[in-house]
N, C-alpha and C positions, 0 to 999 in steps of 0.2 A: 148497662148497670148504672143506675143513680150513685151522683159524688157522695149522697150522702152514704150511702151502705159500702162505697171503696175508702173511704177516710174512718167508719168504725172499726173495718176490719184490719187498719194498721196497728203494729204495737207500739205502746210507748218507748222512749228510750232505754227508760228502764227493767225493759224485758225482751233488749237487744242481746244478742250474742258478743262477746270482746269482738270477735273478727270485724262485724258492723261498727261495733262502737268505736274503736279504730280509727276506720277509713273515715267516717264520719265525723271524730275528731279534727284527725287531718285533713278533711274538707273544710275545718271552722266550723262546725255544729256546735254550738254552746249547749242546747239541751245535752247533747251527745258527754261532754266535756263533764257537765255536771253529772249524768247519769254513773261516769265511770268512775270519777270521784266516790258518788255514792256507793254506788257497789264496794265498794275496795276499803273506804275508808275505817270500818271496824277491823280491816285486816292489817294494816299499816298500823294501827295504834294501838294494836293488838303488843305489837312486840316489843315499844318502849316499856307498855306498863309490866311485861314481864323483866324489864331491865329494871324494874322498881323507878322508873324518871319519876319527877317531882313534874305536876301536870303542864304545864308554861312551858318546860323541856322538854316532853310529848307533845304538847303542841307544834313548837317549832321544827320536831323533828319532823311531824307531816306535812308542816309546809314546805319543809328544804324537798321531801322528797315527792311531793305533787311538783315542783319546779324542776324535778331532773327528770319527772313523765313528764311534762309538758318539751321538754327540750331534748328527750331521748325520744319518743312515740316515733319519730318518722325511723326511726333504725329499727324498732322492733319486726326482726323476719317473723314470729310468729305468735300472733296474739294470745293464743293459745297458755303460752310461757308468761303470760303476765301477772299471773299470780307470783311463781316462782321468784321473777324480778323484782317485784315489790318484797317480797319478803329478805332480796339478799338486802338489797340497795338498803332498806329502811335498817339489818343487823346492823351493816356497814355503817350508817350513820351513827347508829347507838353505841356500838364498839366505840368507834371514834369518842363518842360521849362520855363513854366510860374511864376509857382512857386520859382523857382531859381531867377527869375528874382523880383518879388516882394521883398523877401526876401534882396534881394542887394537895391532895393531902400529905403524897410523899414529899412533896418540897417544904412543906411546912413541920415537919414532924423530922426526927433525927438525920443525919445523912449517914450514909454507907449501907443502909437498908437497898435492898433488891426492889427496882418497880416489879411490883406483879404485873406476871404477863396473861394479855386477853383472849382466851381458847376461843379456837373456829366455832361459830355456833354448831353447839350439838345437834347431833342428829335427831335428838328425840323433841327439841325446841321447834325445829325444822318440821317435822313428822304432827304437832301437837297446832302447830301454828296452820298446818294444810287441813288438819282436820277438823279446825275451826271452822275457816274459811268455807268447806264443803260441808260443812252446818249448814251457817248460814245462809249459803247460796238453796238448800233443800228447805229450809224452811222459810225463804221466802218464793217458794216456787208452790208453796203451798195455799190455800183460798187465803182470803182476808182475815176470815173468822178464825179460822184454824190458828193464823199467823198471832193473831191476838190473845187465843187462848193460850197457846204455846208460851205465848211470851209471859203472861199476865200468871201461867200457873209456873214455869220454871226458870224465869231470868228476873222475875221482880225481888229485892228483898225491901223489907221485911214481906213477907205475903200475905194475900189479901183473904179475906172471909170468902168463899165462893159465891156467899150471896151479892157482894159485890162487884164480883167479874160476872157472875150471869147478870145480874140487871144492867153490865156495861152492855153485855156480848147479845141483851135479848132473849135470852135462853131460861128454861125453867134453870132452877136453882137442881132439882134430882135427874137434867139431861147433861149437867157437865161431866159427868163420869162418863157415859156413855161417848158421849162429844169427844171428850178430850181421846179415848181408845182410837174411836176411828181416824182422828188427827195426828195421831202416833203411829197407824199403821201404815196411813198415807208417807207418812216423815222417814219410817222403817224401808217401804220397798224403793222410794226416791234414793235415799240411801244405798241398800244393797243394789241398785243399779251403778251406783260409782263403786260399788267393790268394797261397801263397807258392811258386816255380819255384826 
């Protein structure tokens, strides 16, 4: 077999499984390093902005916690779990956020008030944040075009005239109806394969 038809049929990093992405880390793979970033990173900062942070303090909280994957990755027994970790580590840091933050108003504001105390993340924040994540991961498992219709018809705001996403996407302007169904159903059973109805 020619190099060149064994080098096509590799995938990019970015359509590695965490267990590769991983090792491959761990080996020093910088495409690797970046890919896992990517992946992850709307899930990480997913749940400052549910802490309502002011963006600078969402920022930093993903970089605190991209430096404790970079310096945890060789402990994790199971890649698999890498969602979950992200999502305690990144509450953890926010909590802590929170809490700093309380503390400066209560100190500044009367004394003998009670600090309010920081509940474990709920379970439905917990539940709401996974199910983000297994969004996203289904609908980028879907074509390009799909990806883009997806995106351009249900995550843009303000939204656009459709005659403007077909002449992006190439599409007659009366095939996006039809389009966007079949890219929904794809989105649908990717879905109900992770156990979502």
């Amino acid at each position: 077999m020619s190099p060149v038809l064994i080098h096509a049929r590799k995938k990019p990093p970015g359509e590695w499984t965490d267990t590769r992405l991983v090792k491959e880390c761990l080996a020093g793979n910088e495409d690797a390093w970046s890919a896992l970033i990517d992946k992850y990173k709307a899930l990480i900062f997913s749940i400052p902005i549910k802490y309502q942070m002011p963006p600078q303090e969402a920022a930093d909280i993903f970089q605190a916690v991209c430096m404790e994957l970079l310096a945890s990755l060789s402990n994790l027994r199971e890649p698999k779990a890498l969602p979950a970790w992200l999502m305690q580590v990144t509450h953890h840091r926010c909590a802590r956020w929170k809490h700093r933050q309380q503390r400066t108003i209560s100190s500044d504001s009367e004394t003998g008030i009670p600090e309010a105390e920081i509940p474990a993340m709920a379970e439905s924040l917990i539940r709401q944040t996974q199910e983000e994540q297994i969004l996203r991961e289904a609908i980028s498992n879907l074509a390009p075009q799909c990806q883009k219709l997806v995106a351009a018809l249900f995550f843009e705001t303000p939204a656009r005239p459709y005659a403007e996403i077909a002449a992006e996407l190439g599409l007659a302007v009366g095939s996006i109806g039809f389009t966007r169904q079949k890219c929904i159903d794809r989105l649908r059973k990717s879905l109900q394969k992770k156990g979502f109805e």
